[in-house]
mmCIF entry with sequence, helices, sheets and N, C-alpha, C, O atoms, coordinates in Angstrom:
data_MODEL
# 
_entry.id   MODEL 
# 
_entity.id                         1 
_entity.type                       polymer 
_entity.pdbx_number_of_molecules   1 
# 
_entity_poly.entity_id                      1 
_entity_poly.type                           'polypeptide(L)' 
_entity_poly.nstd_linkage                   no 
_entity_poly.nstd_monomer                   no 
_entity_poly.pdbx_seq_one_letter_code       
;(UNK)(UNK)(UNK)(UNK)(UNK)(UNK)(UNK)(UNK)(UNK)(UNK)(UNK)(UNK)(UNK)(UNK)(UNK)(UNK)
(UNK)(UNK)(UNK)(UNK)(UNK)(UNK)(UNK)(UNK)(UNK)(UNK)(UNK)(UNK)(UNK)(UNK)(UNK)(UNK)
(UNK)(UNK)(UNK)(UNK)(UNK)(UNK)(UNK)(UNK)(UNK)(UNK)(UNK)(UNK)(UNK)(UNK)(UNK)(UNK)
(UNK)
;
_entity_poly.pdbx_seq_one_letter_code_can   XXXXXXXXXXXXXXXXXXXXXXXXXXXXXXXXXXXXXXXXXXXXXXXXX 
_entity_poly.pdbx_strand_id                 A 
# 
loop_
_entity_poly_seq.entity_id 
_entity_poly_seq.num 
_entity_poly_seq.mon_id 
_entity_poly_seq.hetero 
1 1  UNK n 
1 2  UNK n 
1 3  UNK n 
1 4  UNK n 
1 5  UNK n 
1 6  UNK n 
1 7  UNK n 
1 8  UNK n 
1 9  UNK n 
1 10 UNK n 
1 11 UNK n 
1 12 UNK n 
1 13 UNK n 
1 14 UNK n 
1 15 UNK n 
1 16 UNK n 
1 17 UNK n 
1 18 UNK n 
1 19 UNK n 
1 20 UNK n 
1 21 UNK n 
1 22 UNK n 
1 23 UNK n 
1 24 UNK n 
1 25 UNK n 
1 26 UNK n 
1 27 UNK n 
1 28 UNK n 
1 29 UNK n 
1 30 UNK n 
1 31 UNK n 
1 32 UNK n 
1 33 UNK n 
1 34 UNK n 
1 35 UNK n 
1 36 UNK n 
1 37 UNK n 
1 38 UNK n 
1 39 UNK n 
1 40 UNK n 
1 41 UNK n 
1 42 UNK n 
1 43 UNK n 
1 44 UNK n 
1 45 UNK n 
1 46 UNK n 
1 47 UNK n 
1 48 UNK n 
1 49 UNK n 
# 
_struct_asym.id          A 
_struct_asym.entity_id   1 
# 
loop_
_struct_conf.conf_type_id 
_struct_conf.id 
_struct_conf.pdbx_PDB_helix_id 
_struct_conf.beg_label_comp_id 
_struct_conf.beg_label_asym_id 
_struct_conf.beg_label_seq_id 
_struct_conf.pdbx_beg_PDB_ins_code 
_struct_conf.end_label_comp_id 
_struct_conf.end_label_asym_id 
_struct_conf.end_label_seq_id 
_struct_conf.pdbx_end_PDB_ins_code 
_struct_conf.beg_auth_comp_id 
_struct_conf.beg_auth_asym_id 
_struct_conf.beg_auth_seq_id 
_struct_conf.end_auth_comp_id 
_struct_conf.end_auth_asym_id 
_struct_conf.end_auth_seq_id 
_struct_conf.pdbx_PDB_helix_class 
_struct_conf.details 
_struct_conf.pdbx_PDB_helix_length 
HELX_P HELX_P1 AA1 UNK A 2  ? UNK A 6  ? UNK A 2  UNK A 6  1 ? 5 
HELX_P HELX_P2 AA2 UNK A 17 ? UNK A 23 ? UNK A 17 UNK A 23 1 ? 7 
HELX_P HELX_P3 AA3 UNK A 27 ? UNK A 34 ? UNK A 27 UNK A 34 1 ? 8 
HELX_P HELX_P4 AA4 UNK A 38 ? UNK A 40 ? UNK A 38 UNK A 40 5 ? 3 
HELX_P HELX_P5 AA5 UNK A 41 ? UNK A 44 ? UNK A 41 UNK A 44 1 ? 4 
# 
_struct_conf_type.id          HELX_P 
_struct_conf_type.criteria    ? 
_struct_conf_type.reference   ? 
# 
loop_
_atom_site.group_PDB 
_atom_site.id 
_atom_site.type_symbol 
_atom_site.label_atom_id 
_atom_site.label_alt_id 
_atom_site.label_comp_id 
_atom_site.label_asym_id 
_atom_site.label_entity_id 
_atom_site.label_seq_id 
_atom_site.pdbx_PDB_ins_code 
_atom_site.Cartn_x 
_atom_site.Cartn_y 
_atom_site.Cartn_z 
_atom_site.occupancy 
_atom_site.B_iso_or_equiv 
_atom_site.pdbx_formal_charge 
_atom_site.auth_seq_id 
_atom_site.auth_comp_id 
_atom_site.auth_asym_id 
_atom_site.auth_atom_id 
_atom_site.pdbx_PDB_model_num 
ATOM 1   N N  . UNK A 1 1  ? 0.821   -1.187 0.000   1.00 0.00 ? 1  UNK A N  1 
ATOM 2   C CA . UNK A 1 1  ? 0.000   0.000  0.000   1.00 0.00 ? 1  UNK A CA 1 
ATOM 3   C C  . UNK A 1 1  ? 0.871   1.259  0.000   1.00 0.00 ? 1  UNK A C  1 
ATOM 4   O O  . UNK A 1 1  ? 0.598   2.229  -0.706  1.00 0.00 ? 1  UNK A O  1 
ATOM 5   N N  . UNK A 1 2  ? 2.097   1.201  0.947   1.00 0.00 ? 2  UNK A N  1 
ATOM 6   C CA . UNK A 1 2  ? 2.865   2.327  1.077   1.00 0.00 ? 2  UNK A CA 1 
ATOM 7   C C  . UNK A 1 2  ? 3.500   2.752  -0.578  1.00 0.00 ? 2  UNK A C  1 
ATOM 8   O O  . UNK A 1 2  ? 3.843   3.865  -0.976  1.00 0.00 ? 2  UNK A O  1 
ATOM 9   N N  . UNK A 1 3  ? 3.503   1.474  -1.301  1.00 0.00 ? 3  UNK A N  1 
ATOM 10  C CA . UNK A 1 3  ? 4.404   2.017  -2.538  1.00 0.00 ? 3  UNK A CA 1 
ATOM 11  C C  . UNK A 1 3  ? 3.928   3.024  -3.472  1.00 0.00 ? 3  UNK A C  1 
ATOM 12  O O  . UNK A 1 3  ? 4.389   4.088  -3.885  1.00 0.00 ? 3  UNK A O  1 
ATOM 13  N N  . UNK A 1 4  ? 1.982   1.811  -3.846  1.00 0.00 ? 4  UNK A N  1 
ATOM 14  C CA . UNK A 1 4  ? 1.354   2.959  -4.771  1.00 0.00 ? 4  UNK A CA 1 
ATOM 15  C C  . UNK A 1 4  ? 1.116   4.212  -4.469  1.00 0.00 ? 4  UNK A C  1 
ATOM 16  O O  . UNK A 1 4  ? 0.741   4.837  -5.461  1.00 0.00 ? 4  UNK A O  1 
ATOM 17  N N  . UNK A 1 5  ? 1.205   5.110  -3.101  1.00 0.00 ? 5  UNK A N  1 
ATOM 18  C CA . UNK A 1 5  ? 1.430   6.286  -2.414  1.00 0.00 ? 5  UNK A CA 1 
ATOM 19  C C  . UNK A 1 5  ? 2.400   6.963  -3.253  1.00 0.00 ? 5  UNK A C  1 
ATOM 20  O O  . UNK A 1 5  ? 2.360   7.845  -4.111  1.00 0.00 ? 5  UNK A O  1 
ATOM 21  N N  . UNK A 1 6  ? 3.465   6.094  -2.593  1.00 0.00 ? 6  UNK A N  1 
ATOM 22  C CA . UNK A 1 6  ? 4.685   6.604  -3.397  1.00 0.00 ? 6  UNK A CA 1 
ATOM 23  C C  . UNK A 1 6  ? 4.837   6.988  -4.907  1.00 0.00 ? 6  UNK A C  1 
ATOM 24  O O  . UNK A 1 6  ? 4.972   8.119  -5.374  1.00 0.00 ? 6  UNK A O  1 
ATOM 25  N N  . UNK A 1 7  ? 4.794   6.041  -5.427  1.00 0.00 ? 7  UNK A N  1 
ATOM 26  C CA . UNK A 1 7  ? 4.766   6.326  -6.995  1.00 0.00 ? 7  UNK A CA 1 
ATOM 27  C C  . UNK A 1 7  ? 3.590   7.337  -7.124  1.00 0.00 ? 7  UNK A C  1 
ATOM 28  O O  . UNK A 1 7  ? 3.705   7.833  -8.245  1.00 0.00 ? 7  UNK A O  1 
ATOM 29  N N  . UNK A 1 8  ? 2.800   7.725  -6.659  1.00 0.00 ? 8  UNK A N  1 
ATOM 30  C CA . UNK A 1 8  ? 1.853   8.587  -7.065  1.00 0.00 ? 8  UNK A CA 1 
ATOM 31  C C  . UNK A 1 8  ? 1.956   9.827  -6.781  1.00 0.00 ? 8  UNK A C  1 
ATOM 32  O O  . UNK A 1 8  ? 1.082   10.662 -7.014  1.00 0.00 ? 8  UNK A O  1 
ATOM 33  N N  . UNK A 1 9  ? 3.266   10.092 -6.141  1.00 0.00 ? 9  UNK A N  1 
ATOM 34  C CA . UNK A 1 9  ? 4.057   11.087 -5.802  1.00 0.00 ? 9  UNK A CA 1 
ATOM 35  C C  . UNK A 1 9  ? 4.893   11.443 -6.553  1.00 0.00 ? 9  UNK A C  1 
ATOM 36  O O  . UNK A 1 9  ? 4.990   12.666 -6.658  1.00 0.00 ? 9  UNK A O  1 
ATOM 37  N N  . UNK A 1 10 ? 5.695   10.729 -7.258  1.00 0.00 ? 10 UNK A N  1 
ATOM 38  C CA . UNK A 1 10 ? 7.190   10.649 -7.637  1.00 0.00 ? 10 UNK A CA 1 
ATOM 39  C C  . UNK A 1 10 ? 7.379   11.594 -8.639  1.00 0.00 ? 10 UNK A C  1 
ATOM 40  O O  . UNK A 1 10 ? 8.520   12.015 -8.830  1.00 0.00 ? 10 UNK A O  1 
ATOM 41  N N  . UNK A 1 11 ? 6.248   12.084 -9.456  1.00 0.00 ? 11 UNK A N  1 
ATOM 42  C CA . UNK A 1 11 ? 6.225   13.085 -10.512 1.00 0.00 ? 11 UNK A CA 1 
ATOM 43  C C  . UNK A 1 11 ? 6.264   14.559 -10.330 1.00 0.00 ? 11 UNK A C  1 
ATOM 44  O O  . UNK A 1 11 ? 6.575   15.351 -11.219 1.00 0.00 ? 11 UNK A O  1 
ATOM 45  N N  . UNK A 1 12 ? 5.925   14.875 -9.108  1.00 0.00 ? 12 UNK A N  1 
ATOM 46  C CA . UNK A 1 12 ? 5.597   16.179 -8.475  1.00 0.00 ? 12 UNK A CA 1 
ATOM 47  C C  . UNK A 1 12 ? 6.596   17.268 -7.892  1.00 0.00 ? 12 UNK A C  1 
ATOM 48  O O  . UNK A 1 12 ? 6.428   18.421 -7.495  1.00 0.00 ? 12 UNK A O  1 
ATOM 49  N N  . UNK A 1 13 ? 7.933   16.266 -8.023  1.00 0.00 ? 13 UNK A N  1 
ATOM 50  C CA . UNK A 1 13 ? 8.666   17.257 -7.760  1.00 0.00 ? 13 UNK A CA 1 
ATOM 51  C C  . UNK A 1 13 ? 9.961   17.603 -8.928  1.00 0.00 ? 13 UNK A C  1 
ATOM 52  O O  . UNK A 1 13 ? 10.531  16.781 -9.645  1.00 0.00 ? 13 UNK A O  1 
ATOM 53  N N  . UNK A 1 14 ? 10.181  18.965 -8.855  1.00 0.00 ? 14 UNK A N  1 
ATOM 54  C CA . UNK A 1 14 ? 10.749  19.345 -9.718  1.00 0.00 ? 14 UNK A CA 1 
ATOM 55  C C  . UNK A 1 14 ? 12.489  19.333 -9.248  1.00 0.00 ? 14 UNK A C  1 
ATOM 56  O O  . UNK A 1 14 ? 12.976  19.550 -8.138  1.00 0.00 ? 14 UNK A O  1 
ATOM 57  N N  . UNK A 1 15 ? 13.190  18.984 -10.595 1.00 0.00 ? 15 UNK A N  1 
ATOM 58  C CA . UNK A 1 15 ? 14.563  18.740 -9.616  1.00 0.00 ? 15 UNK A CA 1 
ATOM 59  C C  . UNK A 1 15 ? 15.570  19.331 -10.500 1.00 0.00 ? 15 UNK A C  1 
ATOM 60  O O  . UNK A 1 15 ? 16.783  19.149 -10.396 1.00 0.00 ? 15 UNK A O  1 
ATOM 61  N N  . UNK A 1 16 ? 14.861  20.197 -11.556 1.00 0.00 ? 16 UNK A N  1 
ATOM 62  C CA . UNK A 1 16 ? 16.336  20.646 -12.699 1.00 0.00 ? 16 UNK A CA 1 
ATOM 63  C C  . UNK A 1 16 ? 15.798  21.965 -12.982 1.00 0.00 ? 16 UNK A C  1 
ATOM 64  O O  . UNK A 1 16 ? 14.583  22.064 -12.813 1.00 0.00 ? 16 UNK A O  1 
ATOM 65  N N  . UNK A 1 17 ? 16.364  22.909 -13.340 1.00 0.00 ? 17 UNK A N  1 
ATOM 66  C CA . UNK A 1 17 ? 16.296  24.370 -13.243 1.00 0.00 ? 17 UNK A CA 1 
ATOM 67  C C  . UNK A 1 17 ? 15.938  24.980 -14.360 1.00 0.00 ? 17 UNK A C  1 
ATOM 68  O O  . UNK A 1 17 ? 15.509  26.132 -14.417 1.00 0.00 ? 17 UNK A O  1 
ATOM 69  N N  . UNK A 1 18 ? 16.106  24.213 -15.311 1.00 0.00 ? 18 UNK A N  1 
ATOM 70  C CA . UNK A 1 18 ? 14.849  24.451 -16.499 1.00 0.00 ? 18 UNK A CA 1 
ATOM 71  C C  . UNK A 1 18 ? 13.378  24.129 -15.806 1.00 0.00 ? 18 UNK A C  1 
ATOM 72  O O  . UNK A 1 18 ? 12.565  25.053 -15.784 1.00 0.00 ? 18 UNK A O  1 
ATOM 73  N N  . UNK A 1 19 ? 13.081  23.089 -15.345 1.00 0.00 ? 19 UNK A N  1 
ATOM 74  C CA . UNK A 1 19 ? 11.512  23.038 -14.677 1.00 0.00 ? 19 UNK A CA 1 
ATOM 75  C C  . UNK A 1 19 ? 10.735  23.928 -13.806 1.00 0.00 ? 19 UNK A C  1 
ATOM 76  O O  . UNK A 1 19 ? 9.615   24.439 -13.820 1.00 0.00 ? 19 UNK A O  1 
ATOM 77  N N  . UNK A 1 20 ? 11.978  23.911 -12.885 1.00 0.00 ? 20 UNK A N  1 
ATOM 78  C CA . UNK A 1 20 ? 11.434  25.487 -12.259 1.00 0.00 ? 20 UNK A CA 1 
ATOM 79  C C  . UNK A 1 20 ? 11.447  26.588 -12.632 1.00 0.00 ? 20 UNK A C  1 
ATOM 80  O O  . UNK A 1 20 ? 10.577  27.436 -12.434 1.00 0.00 ? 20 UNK A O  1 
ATOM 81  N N  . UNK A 1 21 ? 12.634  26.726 -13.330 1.00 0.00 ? 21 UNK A N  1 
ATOM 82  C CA . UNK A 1 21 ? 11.657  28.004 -13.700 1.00 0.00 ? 21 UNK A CA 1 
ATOM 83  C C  . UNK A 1 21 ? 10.821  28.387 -14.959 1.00 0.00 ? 21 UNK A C  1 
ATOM 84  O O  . UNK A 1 21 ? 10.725  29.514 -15.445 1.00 0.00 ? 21 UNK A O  1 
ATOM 85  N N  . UNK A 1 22 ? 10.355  27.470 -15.307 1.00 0.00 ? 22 UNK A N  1 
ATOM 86  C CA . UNK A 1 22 ? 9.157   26.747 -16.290 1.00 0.00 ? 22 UNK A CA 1 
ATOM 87  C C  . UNK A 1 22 ? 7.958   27.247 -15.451 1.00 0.00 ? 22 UNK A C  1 
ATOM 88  O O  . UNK A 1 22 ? 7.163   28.146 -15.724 1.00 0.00 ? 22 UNK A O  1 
ATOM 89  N N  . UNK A 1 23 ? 8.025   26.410 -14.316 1.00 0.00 ? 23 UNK A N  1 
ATOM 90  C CA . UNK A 1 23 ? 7.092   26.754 -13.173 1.00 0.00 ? 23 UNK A CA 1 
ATOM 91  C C  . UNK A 1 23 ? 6.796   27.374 -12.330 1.00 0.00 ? 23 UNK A C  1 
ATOM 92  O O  . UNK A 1 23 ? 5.859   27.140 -11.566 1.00 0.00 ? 23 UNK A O  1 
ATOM 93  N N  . UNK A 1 24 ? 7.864   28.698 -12.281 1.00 0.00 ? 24 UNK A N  1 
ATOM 94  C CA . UNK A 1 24 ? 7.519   30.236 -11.523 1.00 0.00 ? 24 UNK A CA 1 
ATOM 95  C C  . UNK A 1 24 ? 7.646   31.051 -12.699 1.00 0.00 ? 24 UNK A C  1 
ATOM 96  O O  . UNK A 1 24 ? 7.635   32.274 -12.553 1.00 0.00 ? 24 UNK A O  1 
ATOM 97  N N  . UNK A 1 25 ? 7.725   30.721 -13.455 1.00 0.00 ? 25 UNK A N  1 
ATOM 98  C CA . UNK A 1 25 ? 7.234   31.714 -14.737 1.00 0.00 ? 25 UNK A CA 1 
ATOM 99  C C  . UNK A 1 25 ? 5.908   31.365 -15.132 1.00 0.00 ? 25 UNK A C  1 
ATOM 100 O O  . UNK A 1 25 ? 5.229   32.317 -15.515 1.00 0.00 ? 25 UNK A O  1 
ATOM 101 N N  . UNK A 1 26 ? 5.509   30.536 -15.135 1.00 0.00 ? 26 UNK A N  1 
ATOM 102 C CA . UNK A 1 26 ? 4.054   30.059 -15.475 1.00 0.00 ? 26 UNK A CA 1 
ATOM 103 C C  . UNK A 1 26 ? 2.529   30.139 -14.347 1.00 0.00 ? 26 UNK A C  1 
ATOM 104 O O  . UNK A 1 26 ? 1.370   30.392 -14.678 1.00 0.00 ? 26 UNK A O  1 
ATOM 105 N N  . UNK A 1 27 ? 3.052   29.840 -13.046 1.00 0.00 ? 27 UNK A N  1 
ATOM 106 C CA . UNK A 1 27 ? 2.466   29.900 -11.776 1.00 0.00 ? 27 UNK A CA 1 
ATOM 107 C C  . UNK A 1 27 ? 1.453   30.891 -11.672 1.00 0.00 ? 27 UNK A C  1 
ATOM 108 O O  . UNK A 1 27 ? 0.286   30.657 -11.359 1.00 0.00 ? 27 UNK A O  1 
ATOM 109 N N  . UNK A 1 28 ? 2.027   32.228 -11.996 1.00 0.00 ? 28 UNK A N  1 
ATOM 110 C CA . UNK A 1 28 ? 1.133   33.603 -12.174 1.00 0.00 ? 28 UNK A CA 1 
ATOM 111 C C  . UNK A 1 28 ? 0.190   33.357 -13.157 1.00 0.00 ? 28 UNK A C  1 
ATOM 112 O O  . UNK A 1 28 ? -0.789  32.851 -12.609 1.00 0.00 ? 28 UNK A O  1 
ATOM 113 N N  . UNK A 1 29 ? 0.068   33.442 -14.012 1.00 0.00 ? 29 UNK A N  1 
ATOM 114 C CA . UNK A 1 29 ? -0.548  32.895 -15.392 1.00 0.00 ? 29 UNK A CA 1 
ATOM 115 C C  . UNK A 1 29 ? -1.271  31.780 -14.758 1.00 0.00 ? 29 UNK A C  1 
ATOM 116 O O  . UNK A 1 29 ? -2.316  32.266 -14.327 1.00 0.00 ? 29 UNK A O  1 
ATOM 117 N N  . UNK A 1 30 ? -1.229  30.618 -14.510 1.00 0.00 ? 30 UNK A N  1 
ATOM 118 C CA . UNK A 1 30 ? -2.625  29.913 -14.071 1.00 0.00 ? 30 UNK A CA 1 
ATOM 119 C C  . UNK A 1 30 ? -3.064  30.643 -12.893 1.00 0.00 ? 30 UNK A C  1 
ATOM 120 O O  . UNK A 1 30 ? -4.275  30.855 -12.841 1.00 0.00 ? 30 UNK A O  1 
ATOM 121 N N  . UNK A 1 31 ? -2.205  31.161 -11.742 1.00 0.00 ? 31 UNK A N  1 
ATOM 122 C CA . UNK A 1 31 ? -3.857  31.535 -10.664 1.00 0.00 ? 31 UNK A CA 1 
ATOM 123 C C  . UNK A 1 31 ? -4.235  32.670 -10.996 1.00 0.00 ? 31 UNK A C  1 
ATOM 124 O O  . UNK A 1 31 ? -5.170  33.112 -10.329 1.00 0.00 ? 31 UNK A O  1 
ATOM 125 N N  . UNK A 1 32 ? -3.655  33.604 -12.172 1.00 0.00 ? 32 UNK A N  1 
ATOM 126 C CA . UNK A 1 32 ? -4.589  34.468 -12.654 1.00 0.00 ? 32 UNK A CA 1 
ATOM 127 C C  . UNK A 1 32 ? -5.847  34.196 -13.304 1.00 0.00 ? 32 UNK A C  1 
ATOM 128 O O  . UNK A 1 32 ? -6.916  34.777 -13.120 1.00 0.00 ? 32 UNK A O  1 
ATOM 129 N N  . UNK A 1 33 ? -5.504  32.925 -14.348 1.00 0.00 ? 33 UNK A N  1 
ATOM 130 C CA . UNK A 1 33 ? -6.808  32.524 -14.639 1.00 0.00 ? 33 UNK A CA 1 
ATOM 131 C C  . UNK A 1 33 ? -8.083  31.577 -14.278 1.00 0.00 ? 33 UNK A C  1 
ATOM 132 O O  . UNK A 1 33 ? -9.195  31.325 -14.744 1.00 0.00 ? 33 UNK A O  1 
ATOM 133 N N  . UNK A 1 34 ? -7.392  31.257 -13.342 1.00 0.00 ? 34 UNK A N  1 
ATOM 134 C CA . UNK A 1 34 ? -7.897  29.995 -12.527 1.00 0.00 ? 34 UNK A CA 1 
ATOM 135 C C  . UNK A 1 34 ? -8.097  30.187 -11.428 1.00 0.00 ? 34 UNK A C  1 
ATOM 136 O O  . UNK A 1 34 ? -9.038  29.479 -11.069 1.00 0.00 ? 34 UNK A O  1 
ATOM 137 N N  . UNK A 1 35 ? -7.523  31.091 -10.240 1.00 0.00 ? 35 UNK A N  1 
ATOM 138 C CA . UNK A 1 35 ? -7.814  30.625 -8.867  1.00 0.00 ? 35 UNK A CA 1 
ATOM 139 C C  . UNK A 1 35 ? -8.557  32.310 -8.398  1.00 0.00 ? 35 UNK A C  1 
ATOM 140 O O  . UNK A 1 35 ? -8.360  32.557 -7.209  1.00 0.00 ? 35 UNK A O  1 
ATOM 141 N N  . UNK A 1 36 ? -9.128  33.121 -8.953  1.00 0.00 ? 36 UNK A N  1 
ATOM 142 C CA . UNK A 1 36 ? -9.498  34.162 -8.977  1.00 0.00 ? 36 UNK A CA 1 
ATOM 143 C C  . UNK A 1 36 ? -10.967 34.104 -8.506  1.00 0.00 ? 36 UNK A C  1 
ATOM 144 O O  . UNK A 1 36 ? -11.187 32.931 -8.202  1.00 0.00 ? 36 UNK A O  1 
ATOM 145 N N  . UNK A 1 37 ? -12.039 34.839 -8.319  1.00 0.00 ? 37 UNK A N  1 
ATOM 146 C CA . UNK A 1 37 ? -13.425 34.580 -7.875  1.00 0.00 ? 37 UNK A CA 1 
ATOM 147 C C  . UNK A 1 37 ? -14.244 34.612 -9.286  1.00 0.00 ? 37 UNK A C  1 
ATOM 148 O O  . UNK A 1 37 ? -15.268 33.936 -9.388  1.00 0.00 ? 37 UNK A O  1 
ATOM 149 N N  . UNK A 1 38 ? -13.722 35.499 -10.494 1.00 0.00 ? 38 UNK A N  1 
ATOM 150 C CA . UNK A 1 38 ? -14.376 35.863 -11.781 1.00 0.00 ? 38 UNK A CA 1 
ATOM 151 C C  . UNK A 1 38 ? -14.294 34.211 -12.487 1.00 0.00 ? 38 UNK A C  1 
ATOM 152 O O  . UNK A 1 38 ? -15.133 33.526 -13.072 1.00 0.00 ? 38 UNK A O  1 
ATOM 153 N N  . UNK A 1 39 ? -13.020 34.010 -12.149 1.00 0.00 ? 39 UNK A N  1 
ATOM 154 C CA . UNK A 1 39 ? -13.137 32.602 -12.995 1.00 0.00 ? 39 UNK A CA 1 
ATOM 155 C C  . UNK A 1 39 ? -13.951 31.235 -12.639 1.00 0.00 ? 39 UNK A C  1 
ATOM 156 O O  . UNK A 1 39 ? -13.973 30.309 -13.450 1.00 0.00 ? 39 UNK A O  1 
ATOM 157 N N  . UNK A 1 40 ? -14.549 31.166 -11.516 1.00 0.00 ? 40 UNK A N  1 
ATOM 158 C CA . UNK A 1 40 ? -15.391 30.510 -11.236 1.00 0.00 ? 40 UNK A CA 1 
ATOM 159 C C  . UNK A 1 40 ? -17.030 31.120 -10.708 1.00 0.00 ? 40 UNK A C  1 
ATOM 160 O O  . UNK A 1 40 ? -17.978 30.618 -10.104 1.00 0.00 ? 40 UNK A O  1 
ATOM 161 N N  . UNK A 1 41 ? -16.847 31.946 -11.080 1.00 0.00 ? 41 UNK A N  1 
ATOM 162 C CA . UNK A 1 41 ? -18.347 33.005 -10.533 1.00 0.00 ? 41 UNK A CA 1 
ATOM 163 C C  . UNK A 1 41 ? -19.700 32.250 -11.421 1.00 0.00 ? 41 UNK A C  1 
ATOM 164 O O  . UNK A 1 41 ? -20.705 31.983 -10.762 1.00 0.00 ? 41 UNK A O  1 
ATOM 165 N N  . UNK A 1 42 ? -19.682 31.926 -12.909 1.00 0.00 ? 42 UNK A N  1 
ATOM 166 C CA . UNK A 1 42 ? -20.138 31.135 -13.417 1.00 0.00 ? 42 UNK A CA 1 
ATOM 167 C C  . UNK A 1 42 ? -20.991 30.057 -13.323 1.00 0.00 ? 42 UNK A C  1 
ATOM 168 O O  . UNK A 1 42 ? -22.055 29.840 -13.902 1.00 0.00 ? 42 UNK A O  1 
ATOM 169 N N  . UNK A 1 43 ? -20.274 29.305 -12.376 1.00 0.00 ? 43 UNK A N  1 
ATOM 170 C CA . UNK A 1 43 ? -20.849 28.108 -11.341 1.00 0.00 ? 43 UNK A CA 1 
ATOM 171 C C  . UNK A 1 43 ? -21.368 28.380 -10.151 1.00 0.00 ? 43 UNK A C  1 
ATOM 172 O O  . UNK A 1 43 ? -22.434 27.890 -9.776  1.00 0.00 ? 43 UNK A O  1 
ATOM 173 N N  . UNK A 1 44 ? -20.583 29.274 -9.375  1.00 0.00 ? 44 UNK A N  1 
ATOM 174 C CA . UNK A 1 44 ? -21.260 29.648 -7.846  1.00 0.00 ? 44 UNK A CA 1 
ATOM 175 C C  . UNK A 1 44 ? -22.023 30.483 -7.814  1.00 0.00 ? 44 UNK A C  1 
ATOM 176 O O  . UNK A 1 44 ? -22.393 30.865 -6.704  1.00 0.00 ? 44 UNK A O  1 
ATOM 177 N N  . UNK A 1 45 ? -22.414 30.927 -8.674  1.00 0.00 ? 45 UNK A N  1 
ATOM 178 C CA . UNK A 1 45 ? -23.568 32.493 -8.683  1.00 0.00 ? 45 UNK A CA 1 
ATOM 179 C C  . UNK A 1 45 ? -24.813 31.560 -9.628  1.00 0.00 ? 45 UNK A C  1 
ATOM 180 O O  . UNK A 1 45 ? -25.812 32.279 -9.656  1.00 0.00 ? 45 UNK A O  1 
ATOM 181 N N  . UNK A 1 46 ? -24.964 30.832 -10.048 1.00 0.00 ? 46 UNK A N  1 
ATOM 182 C CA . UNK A 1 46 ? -25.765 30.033 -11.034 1.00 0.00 ? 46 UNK A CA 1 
ATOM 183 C C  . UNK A 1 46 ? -27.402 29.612 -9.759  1.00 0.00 ? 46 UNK A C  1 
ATOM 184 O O  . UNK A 1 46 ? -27.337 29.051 -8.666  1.00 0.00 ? 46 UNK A O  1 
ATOM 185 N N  . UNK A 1 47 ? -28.512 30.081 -10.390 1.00 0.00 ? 47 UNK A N  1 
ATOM 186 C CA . UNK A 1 47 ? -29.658 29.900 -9.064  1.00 0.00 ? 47 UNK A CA 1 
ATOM 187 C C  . UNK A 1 47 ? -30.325 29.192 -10.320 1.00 0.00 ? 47 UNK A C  1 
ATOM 188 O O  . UNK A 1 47 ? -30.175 29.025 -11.531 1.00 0.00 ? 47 UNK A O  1 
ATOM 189 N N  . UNK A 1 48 ? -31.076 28.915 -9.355  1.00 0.00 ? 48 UNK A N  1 
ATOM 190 C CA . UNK A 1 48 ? -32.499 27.545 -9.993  1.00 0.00 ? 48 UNK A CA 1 
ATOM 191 C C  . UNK A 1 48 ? -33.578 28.198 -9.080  1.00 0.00 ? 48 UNK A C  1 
ATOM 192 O O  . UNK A 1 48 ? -33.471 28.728 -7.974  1.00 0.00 ? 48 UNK A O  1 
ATOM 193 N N  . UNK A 1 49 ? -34.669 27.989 -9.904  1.00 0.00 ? 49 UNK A N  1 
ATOM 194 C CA . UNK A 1 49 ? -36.409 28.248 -9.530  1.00 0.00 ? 49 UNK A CA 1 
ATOM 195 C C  . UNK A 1 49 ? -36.395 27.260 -8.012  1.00 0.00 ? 49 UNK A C  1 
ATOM 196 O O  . UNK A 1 49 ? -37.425 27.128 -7.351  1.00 0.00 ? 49 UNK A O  1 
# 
């Protein structure tokens, strides 16, 4: 049980300096479009009769 944990981990971390900073250059750019209140307002503001 402990392994498939593991392996389901093993992808997540970044370990070479092209990746990171792949991924603090990019970071801004998704929670601008993604983790904002406009970008999900859509769904949570949505009423029914």
């Amino acid at each position: 049980m402990y392994d498939v944990g593991k392996r389901g981990d093993s992808g997540k971390h970044i370990t070479r300096p092209l990746q990171q900073w792949f991924r603090d250059l990019t970071t801004p750019l998704f929670l601008k479009l993604f983790a904002n209140p406009k970008a999900s307002d859509w769904m949570y503001s949505y009423r029914t009769d």
